[in-house]
C-alpha positions as CSV (number, residue, x, y, z in Angstrom):
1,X,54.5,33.2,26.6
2,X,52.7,29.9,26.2
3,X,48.5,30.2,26.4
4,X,46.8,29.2,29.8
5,X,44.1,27.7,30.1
6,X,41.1,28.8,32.4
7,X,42.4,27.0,35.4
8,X,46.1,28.8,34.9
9,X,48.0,25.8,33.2
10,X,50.1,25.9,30.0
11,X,48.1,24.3,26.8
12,X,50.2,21.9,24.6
13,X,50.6,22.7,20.9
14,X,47.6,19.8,20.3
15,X,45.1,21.8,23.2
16,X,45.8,25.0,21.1
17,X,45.2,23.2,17.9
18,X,42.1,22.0,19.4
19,X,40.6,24.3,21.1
20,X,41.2,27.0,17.5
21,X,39.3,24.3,15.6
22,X,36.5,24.0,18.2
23,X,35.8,28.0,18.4
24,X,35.7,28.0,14.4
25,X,32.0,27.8,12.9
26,X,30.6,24.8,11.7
27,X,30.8,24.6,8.4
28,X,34.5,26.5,8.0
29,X,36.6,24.3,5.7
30,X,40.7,24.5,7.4
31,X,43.8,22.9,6.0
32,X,47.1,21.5,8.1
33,X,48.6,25.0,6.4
34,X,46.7,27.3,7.3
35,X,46.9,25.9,11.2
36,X,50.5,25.7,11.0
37,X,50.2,29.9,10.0
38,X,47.4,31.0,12.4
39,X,49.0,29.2,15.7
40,X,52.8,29.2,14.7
41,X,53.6,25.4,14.9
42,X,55.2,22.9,12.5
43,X,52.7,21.4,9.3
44,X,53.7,18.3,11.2
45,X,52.1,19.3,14.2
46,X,49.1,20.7,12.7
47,X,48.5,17.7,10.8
48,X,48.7,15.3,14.0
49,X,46.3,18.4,15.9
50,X,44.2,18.0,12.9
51,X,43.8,14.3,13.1
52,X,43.4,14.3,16.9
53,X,40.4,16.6,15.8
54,X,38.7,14.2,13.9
55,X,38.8,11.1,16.1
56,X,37.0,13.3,18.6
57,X,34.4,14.1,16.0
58,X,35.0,18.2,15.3
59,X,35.9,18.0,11.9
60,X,35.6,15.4,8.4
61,X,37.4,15.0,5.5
62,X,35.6,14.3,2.3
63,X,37.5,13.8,-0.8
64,X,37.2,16.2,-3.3
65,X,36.0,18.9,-0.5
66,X,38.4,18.9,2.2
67,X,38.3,18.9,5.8
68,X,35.5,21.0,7.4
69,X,34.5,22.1,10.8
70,X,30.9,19.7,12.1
71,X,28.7,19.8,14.8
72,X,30.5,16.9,17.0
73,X,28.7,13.8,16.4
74,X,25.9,12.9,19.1
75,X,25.2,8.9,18.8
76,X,21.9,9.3,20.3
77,X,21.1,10.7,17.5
78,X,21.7,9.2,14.7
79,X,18.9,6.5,14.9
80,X,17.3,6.5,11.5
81,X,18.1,4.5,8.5
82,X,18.8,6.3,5.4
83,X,17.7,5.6,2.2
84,X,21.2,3.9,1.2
85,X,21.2,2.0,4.0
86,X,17.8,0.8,2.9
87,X,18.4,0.5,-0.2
88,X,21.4,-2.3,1.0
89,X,18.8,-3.9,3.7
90,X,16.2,-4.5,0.5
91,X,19.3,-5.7,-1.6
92,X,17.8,-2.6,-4.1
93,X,19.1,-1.7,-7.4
94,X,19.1,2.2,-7.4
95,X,16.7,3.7,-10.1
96,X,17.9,7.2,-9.5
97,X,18.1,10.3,-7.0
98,X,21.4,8.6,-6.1
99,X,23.0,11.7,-4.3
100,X,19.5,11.4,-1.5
101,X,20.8,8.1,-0.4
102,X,22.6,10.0,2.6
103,X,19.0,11.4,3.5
104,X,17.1,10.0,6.9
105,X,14.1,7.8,6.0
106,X,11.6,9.5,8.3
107,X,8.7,6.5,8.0
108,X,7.5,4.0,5.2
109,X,3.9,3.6,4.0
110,X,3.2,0.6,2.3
111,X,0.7,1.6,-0.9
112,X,-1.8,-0.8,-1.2
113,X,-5.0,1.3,-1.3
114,X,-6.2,4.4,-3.5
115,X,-3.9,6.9,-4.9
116,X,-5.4,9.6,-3.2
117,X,-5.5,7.6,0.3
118,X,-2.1,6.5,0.0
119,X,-1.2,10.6,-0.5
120,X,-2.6,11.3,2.5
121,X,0.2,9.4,4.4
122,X,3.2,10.6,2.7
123,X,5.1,13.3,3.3
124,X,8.6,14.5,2.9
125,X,11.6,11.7,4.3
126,X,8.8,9.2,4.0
127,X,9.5,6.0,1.8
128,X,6.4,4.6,-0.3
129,X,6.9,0.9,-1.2
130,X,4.9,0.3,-3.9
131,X,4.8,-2.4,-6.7
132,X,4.4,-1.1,-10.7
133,X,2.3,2.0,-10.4
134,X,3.8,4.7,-12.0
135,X,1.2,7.6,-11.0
136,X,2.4,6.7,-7.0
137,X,6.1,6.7,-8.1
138,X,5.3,10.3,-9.5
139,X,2.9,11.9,-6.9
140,X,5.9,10.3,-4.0
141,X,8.6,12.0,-5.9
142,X,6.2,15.3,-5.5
143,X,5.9,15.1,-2.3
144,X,9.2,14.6,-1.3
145,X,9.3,11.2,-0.5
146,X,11.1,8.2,-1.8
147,X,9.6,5.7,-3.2
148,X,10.7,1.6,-3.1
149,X,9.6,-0.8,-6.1
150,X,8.5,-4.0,-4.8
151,X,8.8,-7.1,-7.3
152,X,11.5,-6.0,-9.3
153,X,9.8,-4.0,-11.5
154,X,11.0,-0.7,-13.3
155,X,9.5,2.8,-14.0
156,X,9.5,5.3,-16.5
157,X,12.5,7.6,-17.6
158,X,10.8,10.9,-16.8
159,X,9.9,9.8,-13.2
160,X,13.7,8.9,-12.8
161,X,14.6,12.5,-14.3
162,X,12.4,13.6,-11.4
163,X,13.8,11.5,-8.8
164,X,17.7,12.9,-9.8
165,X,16.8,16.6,-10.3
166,X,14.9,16.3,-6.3
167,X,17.7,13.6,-5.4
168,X,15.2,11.5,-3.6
169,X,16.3,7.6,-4.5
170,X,13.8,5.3,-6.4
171,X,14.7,1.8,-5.8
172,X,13.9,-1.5,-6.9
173,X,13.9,-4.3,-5.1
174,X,13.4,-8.3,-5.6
175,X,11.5,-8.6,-2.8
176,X,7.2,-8.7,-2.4
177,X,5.9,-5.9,-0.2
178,X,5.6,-8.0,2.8
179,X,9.2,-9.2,2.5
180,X,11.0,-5.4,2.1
181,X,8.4,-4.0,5.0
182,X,9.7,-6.6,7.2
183,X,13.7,-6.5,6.5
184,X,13.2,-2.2,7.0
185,X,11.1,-2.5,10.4
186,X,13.4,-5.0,11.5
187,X,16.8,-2.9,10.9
188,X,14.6,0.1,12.5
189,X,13.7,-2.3,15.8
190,X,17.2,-3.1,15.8
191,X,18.6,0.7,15.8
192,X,15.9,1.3,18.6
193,X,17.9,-1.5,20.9
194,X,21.5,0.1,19.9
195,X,20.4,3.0,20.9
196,X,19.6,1.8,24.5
197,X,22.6,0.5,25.2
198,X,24.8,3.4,26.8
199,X,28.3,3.8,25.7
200,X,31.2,5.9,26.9
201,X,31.0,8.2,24.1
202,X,27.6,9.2,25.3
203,X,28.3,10.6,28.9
204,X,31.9,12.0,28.5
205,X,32.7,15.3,26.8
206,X,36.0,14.7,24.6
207,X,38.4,16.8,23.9
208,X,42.3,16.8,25.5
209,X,41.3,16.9,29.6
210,X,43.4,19.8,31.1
211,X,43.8,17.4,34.6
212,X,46.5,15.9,33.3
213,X,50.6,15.5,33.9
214,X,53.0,15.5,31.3
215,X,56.0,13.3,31.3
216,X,58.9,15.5,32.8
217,X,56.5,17.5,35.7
218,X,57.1,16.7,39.8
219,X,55.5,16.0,42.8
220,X,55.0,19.7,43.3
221,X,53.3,19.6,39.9
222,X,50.6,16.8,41.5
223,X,50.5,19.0,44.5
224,X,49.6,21.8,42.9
225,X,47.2,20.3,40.6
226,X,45.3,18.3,43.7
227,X,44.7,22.1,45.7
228,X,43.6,23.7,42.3
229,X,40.9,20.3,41.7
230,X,40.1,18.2,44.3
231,X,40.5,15.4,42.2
232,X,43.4,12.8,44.0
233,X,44.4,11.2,40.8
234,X,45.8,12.0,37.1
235,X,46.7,10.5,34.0
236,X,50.2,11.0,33.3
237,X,51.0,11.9,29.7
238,X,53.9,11.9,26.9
239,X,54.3,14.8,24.8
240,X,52.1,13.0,21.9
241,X,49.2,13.2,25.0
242,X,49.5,9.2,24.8
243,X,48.4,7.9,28.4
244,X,51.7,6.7,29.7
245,X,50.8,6.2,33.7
246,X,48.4,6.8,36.0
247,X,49.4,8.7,39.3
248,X,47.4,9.5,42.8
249,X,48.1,10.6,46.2
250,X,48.8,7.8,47.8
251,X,51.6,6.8,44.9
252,X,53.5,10.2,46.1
253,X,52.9,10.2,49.8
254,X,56.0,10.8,51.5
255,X,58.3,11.9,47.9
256,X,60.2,15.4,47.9
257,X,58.5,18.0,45.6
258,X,61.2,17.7,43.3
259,X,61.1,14.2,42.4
260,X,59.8,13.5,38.9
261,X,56.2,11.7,38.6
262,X,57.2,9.3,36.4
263,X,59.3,7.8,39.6
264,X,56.1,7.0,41.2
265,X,53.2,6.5,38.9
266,X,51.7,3.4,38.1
267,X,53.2,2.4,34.2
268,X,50.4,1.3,31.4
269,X,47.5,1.8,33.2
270,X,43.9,0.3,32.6
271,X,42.2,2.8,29.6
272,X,39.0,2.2,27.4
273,X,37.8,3.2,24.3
274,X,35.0,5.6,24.0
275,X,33.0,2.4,22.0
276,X,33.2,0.8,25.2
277,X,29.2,0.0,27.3
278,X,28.7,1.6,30.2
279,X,27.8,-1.7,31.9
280,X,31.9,-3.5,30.6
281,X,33.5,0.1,32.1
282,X,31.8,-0.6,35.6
283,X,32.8,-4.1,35.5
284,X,36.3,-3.3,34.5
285,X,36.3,-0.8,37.5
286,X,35.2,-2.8,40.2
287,X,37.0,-6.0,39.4
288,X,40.9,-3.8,38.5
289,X,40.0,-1.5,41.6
290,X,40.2,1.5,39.8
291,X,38.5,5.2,40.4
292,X,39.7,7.1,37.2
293,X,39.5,5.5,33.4
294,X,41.3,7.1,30.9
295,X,39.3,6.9,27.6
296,X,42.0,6.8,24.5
297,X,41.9,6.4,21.0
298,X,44.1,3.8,19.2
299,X,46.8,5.1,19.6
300,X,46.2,5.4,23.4
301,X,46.0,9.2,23.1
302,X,44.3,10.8,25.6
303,X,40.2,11.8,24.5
304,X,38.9,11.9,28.0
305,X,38.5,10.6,31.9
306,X,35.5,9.2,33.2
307,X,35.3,8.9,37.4
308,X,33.2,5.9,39.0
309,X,30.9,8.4,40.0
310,X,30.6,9.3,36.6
311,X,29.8,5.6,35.4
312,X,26.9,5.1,38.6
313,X,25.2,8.4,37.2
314,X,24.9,7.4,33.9
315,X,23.4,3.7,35.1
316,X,20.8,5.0,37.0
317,X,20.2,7.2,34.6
318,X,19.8,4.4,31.9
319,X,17.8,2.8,34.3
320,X,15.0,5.6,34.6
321,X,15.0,5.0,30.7
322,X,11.9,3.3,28.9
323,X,12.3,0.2,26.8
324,X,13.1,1.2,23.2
325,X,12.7,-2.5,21.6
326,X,12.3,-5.7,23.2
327,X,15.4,-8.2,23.2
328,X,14.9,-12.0,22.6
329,X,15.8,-11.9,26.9
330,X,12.9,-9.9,27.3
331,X,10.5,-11.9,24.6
332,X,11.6,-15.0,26.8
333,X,10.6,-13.2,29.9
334,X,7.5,-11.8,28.9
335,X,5.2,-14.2,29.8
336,X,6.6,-14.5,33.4
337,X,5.0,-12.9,36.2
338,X,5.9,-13.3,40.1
339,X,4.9,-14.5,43.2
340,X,6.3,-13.9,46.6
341,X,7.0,-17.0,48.4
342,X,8.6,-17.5,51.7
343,X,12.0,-17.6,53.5
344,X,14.9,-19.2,51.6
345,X,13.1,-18.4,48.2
346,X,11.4,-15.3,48.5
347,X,10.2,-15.2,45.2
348,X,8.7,-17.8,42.9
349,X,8.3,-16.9,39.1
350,X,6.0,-19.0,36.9
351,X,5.3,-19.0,33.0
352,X,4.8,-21.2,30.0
353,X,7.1,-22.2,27.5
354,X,6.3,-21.2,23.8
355,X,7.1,-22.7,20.2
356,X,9.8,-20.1,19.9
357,X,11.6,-21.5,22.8
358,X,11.9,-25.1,20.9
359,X,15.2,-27.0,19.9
360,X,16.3,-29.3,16.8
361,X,14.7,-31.8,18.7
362,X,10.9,-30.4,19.2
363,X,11.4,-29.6,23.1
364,X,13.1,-26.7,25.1
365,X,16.8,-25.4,23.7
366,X,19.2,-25.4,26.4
367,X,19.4,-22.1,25.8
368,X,16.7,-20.8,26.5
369,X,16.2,-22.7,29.5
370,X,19.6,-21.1,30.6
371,X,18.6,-17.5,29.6
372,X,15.3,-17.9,31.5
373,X,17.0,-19.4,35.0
374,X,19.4,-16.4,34.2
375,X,16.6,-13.8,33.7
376,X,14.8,-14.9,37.4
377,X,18.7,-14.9,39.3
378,X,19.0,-11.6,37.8
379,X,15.8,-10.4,38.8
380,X,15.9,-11.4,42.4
381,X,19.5,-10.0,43.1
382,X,18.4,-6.9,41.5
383,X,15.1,-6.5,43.9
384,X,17.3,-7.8,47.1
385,X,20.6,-5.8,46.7
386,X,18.9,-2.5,45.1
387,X,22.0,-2.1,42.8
388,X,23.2,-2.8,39.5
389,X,25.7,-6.2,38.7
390,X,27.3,-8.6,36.7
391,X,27.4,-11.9,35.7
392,X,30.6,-13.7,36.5
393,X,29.8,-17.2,35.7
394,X,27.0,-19.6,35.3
395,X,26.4,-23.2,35.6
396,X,23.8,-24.9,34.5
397,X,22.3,-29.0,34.7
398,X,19.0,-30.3,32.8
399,X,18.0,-33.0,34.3
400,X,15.7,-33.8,31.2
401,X,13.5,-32.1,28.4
402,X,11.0,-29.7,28.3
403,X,8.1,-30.0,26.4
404,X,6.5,-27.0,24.5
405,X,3.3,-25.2,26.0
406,X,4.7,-26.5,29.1
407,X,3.6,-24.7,32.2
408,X,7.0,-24.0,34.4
409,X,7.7,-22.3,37.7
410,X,11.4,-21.4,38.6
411,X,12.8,-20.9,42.3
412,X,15.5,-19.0,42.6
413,X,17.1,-19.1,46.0
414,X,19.7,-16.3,47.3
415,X,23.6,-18.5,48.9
416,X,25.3,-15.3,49.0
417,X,25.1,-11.5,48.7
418,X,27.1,-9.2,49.9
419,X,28.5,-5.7,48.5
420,X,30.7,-7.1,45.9
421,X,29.0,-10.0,45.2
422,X,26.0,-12.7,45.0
423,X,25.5,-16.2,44.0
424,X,22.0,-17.4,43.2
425,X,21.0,-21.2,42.8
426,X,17.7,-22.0,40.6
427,X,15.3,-24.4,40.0
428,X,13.4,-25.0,37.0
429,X,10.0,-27.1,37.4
430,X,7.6,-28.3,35.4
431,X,4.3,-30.8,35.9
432,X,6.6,-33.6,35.9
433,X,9.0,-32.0,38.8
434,X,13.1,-31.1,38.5
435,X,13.6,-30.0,35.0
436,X,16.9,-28.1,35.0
437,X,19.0,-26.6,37.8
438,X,21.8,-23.7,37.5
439,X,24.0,-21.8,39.7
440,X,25.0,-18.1,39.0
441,X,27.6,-15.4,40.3
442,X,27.7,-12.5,39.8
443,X,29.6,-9.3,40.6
444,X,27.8,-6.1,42.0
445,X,28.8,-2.8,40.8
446,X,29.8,-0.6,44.2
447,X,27.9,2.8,43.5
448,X,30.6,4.6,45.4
């Protein structure tokens, strides 16, 4: 007899493969043989279960160790450089500890005061940069941090002994100490912004959904499955678990019991990858019509389902969230501040135009003058329709340059907004009057 699953159906030979590699402890090293033994299938099989496993982040194969049972990957939480990646970011020759390049760097401390004050900052994950002083290099190493030459300089062969029997890297770089701090906190600032941005990876739990139909089942089988969940719509399945179609209740209204689902389900349905934002999955939703997402891997194999309600959650959610890193948007926006106006333009945003805003030519890039009409449309169809949206399309005029240090206000009036969409048109003034006018549309994302 075949194993069930908790909610009574049949597992596939992949679910079984699966679901033995998830209960195994992390750490357990397991071959495509010994899977083929323990659960009775083909090596072929095993081997395909096996891969399925690692897509989804359960296992990894090293070379020379095998493949061995992980804690699945969390994105979230891999924020930190480590001292490779550093060591690539300073464009670093590697002095020794070469095996602690896979280590975290917790912090750096730049070393430009007294050995015993610098001391007082390390400790272990940290990174000292430091120029040619080979009592720091030494007293780091100690302490279990890393150490980064600065200037190209070298150090001494017992200090690298040290640094490969601790494996914590020593590395030279090229660069002066200003330069190398720099490059690191900017690659930091960066990963703080990534980290922000929420993907489907981060609110879906993978692993081979058990709300499924496989090629070959009936409308009875989509009856059945609708009582036992609630849910009004399924992926549809081949026996590889590759999302062939996409069925729901009204596809089978009407269709005897015995008729198989293939006969009625939608063919090559809309699916995402688990890489895929948040924000694109809403916006692919809304605009196909679609309630259900299947989330595949490249070979359109079935990892997971994420609902709309799923997606609004996690935006609001993301939305509760406190700025990790400022974007150039929000650099460009920070000097704005707004006033309520009245009628037609209900708000009036005003701010002045910095040196970092400035084109080839000495005044305002187009660009920016775009991204800040953008930022205000944005702004004001966020604070008038309460919910979360997308830009469709945007056109902008400039009616003539901008000098820098200019003082500007933009008026953004509201032509259109409904529940699926909105169309701002802006105005960009300065002392001299029109500067630049645009016209934006956007999409709003339904919550439900």
């Amino acid at each position: 007899m075949a194993p069930i699953d908790p909610k009574g159906e049949a597992l596939t030979k992949h679910e079984k493969i699966l679901n033995y590699i998830q209960a195994l402890k992390v750490g357990t090293r397991i071959s495509v043989r010994a899977i083929a033994k323990e659960l009775g299938v083909s090596e072929g099989t095993a081997y395909r279960g096996l891969k399925e496993a690692e897509n989804a982040g359960y296992v990894s194969t090293k070379e020379r160790i095998g493949t061995v049972r992980i804690e699945k990957k969390q994105r979230g939480r891999v924020d930190r450089l480590t001292f490779g990646e550093v060591a690539d970011i300073v464009e670093g020759h590697v002095l020794g500890g070469a095996h602690g390049l896979g280590k975290p760097l917790h912090k750096f401390v730049i070393g430009a005061m007294e050995l015993d004050a610098m001391l007082s900052y390390i400790d272990a994950g940290s990174l000292l940069i430091v120029g040619n002083r080979d009592s720091a290099h030494r007293r780091a190493l100690e302490q279990q941090a890393g150490v980064l030459i600065t200037g190209g300089f070298d150090t001494a062969e017992d200090i690298k002994r040290l640094a490969d029997e601790r494996s914590l890297p020593i590395i030279s770089s090229k660069h002066d100490t200003y330069t190398v701090a720099s490059m690191i906190n900017r690659a930091m600032y960066d990963r703080l912004i990534k980290r922000k941005i929420m993907l489907i990876e981060d609110i879906v739990t993978f692993g081979a959904p058990s709300d499924v139909l496989r090629l070959g089942q009936k409308v009875g089988d989509f009856s059945r499955l609708l009582q036992q969940t609630g849910h009004t719509r399924f992926p549809v399945v081949d026996e590889w678990n590759r999302v062939i179609g996409m069925i729901t209740a009204k596809d089978v209204a009407g269709s005897p019991p015995e008729l198989p689902v293939d006969k009625r389900m939608t063919r090559s349905p809309i699916t995402a990858q688990a890489n895929l934002p948040v924000v694109s999955a809403a916006h692919r939703m809304a605009s196909e019509g679609i309630d259900l997402l299947p989330i595949v891997d490249k070979q359109r194999r079935l990892l997971a389902v994420v609902s709309r309600a799923d997606i609004t959650r996690a935006m609001r959610f993301a939305g509760k969230q406190t700025q990790s890193g400022e974007t150039f948007d929000d650099l460009m926006w920070s000097g704005f501040t707004e006033e309520k106006a009245g009628e037609d333009t209900v708000a009036v945003y005003k701010g002045r135009i910095t040196p970092q805003m400035s084109g080839p030519l000495g005044t305002v890039s187009e660009g920016a003058l775009a991204t800040l009409l953008s930022q205000a449309s944005r702004r004001l169809i966020t604070d008038l329709g309460k919910r979360d949206h997308v830009v469709e399309s945007m056109a902008a005029y400039f009616v003539r340059p901008v000098q820098i240090d200019a003082e500007v206000t933009i008026l953004p009036r509201v032509m259109e907004l409904s529940r699926k969409s909105a169309k701002v048109e802006m105005e960009l003034h300065d002392d001299h009057g029109l500067a630049a006018k645009a016209m934006l549309a956007a999409q709003m994302i339904d919550p439900l």
